[in-house]
PDB file of N, CA, C and O in Angstrom:
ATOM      1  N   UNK A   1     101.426 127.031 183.967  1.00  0.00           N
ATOM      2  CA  UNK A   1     100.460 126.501 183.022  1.00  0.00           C
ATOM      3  C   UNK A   1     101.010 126.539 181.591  1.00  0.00           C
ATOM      4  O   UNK A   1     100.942 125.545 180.868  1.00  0.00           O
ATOM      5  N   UNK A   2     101.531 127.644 181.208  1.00  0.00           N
ATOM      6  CA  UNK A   2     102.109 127.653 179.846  1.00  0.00           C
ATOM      7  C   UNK A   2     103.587 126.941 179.939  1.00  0.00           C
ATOM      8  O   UNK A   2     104.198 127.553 179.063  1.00  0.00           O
ATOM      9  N   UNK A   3     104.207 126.304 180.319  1.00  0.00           N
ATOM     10  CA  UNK A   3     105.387 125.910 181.011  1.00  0.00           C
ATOM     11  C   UNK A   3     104.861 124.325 180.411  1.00  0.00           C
ATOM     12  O   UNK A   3     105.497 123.549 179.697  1.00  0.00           O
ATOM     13  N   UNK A   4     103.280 124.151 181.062  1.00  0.00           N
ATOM     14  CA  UNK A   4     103.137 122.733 180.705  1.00  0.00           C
ATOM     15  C   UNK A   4     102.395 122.269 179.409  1.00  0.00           C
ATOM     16  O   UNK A   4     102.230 121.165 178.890  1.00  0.00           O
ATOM     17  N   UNK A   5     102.058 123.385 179.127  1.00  0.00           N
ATOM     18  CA  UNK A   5     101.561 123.224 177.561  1.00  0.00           C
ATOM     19  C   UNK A   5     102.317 123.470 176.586  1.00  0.00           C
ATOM     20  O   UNK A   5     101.681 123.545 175.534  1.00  0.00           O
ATOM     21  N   UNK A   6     103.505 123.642 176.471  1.00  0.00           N
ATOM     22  CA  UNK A   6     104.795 123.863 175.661  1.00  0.00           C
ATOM     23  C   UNK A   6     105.158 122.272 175.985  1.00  0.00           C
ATOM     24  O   UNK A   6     105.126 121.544 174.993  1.00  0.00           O
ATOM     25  N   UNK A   7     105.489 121.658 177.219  1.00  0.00           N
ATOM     26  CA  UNK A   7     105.930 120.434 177.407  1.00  0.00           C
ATOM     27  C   UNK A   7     105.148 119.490 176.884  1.00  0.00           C
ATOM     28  O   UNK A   7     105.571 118.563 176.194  1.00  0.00           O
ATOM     29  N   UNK A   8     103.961 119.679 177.186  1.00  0.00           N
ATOM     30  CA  UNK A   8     103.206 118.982 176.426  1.00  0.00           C
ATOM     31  C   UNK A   8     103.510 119.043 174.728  1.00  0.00           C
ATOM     32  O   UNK A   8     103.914 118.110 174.034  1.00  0.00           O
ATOM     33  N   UNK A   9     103.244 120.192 174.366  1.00  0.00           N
ATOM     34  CA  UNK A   9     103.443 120.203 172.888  1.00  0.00           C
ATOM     35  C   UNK A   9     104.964 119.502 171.897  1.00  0.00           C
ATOM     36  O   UNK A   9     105.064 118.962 170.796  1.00  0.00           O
ATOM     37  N   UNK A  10     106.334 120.017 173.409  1.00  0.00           N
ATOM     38  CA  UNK A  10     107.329 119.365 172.551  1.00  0.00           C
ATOM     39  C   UNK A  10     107.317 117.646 172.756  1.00  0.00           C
ATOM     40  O   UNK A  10     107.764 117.008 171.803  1.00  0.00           O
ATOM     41  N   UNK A  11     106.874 116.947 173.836  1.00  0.00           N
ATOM     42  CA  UNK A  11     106.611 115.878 174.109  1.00  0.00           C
ATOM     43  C   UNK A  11     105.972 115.137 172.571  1.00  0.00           C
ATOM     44  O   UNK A  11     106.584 114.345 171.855  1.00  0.00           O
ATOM     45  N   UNK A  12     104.498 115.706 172.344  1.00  0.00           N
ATOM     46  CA  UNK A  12     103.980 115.361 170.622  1.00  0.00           C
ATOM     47  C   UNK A  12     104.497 115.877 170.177  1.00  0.00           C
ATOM     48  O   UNK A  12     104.053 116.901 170.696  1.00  0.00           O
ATOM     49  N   UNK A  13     105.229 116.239 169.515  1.00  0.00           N
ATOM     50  CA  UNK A  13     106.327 116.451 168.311  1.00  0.00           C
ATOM     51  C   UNK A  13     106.978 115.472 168.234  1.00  0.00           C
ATOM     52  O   UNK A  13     106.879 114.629 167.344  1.00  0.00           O
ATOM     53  N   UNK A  14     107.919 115.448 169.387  1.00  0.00           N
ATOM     54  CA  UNK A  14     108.591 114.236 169.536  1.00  0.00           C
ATOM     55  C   UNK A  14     108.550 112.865 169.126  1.00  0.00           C
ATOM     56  O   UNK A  14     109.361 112.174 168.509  1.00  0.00           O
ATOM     57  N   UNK A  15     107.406 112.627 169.615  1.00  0.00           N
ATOM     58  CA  UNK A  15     106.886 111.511 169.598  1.00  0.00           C
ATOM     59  C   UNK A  15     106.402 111.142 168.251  1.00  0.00           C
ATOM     60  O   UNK A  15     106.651 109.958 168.024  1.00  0.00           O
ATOM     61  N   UNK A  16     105.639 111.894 167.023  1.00  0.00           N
ATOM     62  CA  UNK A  16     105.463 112.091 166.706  1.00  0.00           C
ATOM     63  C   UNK A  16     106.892 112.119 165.513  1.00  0.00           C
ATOM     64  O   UNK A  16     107.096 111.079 164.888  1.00  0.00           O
ATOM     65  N   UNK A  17     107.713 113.200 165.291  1.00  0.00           N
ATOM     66  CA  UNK A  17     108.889 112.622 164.712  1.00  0.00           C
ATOM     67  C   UNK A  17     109.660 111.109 165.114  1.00  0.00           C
ATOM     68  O   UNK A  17     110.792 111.023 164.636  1.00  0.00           O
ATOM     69  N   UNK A  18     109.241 110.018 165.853  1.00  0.00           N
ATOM     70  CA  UNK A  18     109.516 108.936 166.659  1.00  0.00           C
ATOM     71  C   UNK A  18     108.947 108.444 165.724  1.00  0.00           C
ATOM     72  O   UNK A  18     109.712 107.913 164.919  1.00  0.00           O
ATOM     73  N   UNK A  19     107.718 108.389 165.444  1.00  0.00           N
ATOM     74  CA  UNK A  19     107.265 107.376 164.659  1.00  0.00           C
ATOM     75  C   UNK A  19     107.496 107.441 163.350  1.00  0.00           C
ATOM     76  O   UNK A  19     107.501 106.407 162.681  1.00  0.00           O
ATOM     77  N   UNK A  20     107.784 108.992 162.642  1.00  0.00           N
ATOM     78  CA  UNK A  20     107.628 109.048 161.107  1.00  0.00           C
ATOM     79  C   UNK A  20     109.701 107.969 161.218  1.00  0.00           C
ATOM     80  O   UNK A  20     109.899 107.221 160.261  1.00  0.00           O
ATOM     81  N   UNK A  21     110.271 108.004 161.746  1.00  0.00           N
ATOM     82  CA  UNK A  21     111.384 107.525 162.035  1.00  0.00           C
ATOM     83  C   UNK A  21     111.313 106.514 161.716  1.00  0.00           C
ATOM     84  O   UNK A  21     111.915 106.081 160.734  1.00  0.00           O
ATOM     85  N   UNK A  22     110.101 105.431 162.891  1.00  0.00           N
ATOM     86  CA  UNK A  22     110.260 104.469 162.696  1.00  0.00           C
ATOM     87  C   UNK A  22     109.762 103.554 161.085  1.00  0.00           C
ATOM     88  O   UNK A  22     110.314 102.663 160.439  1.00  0.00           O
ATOM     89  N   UNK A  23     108.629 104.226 160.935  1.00  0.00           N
ATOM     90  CA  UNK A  23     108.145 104.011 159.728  1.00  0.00           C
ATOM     91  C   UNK A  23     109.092 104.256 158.757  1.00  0.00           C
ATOM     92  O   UNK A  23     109.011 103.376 157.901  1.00  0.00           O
ATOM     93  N   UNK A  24     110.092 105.189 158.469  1.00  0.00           N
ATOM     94  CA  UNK A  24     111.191 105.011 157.515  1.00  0.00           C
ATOM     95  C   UNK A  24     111.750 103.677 157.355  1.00  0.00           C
ATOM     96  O   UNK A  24     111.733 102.790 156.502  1.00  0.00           O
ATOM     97  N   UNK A  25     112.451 103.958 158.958  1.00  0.00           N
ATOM     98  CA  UNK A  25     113.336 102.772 158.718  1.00  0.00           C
ATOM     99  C   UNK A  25     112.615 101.323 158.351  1.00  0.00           C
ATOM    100  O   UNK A  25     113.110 100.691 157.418  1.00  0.00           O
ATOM    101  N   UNK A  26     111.518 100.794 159.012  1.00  0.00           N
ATOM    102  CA  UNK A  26     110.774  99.904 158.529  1.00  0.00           C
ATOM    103  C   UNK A  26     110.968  99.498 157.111  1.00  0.00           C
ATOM    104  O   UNK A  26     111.402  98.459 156.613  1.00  0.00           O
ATOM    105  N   UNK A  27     110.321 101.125 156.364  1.00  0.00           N
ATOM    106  CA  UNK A  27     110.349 100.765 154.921  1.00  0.00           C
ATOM    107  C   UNK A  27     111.891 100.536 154.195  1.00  0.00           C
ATOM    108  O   UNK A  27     112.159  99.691 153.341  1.00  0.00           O
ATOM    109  N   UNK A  28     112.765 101.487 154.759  1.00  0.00           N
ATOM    110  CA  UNK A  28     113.972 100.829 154.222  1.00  0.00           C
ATOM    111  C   UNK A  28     114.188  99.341 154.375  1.00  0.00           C
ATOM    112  O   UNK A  28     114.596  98.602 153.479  1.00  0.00           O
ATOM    113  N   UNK A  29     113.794  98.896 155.898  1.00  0.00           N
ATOM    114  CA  UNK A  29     114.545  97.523 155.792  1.00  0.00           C
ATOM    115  C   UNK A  29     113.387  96.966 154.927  1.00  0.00           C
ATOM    116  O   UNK A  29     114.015  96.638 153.921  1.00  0.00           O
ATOM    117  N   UNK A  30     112.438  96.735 154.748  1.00  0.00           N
ATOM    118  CA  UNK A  30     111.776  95.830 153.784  1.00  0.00           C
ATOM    119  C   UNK A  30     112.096  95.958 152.314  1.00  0.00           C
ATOM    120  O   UNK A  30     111.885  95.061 151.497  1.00  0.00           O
ATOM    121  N   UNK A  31     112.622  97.140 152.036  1.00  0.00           N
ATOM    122  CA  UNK A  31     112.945  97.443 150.586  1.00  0.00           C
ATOM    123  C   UNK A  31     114.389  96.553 150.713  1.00  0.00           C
ATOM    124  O   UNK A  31     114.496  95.460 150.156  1.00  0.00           O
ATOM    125  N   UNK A  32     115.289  97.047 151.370  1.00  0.00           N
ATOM    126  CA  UNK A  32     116.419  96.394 151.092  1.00  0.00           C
ATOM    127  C   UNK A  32     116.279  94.686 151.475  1.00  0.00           C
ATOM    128  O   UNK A  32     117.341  94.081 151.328  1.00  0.00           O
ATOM    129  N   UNK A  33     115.421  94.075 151.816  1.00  0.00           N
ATOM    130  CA  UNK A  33     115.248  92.443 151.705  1.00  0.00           C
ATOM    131  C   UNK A  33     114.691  92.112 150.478  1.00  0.00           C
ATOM    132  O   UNK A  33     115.124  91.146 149.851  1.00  0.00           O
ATOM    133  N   UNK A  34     113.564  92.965 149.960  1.00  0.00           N
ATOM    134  CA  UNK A  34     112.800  92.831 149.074  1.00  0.00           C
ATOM    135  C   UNK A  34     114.104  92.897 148.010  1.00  0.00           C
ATOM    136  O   UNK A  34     113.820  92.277 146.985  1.00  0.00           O
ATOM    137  N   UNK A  35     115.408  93.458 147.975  1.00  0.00           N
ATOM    138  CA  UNK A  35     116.465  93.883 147.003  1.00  0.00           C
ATOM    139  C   UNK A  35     117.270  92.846 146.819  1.00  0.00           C
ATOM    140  O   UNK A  35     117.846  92.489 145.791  1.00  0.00           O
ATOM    141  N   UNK A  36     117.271  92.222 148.263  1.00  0.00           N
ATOM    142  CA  UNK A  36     118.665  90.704 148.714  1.00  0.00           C
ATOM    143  C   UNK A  36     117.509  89.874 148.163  1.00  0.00           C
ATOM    144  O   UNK A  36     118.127  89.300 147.265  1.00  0.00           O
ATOM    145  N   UNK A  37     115.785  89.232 148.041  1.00  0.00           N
ATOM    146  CA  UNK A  37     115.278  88.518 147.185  1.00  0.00           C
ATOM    147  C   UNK A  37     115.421  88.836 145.749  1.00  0.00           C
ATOM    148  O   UNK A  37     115.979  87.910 145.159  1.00  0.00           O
ATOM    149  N   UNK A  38     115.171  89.628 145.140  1.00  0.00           N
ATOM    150  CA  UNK A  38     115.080  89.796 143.511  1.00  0.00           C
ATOM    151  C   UNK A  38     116.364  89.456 143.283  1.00  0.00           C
ATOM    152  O   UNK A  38     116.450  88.418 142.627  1.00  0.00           O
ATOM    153  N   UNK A  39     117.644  90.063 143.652  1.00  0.00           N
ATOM    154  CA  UNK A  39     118.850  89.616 143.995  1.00  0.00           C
ATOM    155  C   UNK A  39     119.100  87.578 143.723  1.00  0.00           C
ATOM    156  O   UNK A  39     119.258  86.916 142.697  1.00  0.00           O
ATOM    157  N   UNK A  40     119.048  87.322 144.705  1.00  0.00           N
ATOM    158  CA  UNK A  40     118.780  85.997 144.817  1.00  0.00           C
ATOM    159  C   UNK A  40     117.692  85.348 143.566  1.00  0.00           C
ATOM    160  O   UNK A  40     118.267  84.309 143.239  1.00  0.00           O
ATOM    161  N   UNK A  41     116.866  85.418 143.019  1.00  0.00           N
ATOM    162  CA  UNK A  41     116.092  85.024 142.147  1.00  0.00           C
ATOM    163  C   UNK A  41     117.031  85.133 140.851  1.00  0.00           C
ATOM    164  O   UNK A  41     117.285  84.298 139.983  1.00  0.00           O
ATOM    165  N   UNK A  42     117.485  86.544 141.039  1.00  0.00           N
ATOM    166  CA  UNK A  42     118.603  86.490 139.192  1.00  0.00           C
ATOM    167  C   UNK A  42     119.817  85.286 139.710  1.00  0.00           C
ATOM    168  O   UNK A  42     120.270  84.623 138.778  1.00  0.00           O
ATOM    169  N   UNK A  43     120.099  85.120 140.424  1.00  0.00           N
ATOM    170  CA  UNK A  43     121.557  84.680 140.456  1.00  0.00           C
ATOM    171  C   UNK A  43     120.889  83.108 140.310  1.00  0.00           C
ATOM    172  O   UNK A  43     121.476  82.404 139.489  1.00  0.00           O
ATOM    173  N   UNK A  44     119.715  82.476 141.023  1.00  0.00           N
ATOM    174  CA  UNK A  44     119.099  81.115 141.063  1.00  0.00           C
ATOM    175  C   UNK A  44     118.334  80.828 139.408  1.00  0.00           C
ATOM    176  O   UNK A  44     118.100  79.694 138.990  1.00  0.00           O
ATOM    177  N   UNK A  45     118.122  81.715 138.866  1.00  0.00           N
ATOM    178  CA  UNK A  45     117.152  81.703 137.574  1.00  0.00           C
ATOM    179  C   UNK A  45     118.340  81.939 136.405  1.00  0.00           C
ATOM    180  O   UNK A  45     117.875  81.788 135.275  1.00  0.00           O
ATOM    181  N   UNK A  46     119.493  82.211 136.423  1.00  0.00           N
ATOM    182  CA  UNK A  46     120.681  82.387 135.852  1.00  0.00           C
ATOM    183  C   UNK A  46     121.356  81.136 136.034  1.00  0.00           C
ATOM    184  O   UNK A  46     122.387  81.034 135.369  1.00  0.00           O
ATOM    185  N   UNK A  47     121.129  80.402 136.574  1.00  0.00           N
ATOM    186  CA  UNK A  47     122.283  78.930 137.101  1.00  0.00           C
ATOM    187  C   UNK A  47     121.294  77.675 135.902  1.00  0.00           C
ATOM    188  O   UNK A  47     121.631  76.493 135.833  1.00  0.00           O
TER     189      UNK A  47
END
């Protein structure tokens, strides 16, 4: 019983660090497009 409530518990953690993960990376990649547009706007607004 305690065998499966430890499994249980590292299972949510897991999972749980899984998502704060994914949500990083998410926000990185939208920041770094959001970086290649502003990017692109100086170099088009400069011409």
């Amino acid at each position: 019983m305690r065998m499966d409530m430890e499994m249980k518990r590292t299972k949510m953690v897991l999972e749980s660090q899984q998502r704060i993960l994914e949500a990083f990376a998410r926000t990185m990649s939208e920041n770094l497009e959001e970086e290649k547009m502003k990017k692109a706007r100086r170099v088009s607004s400069a011409e």
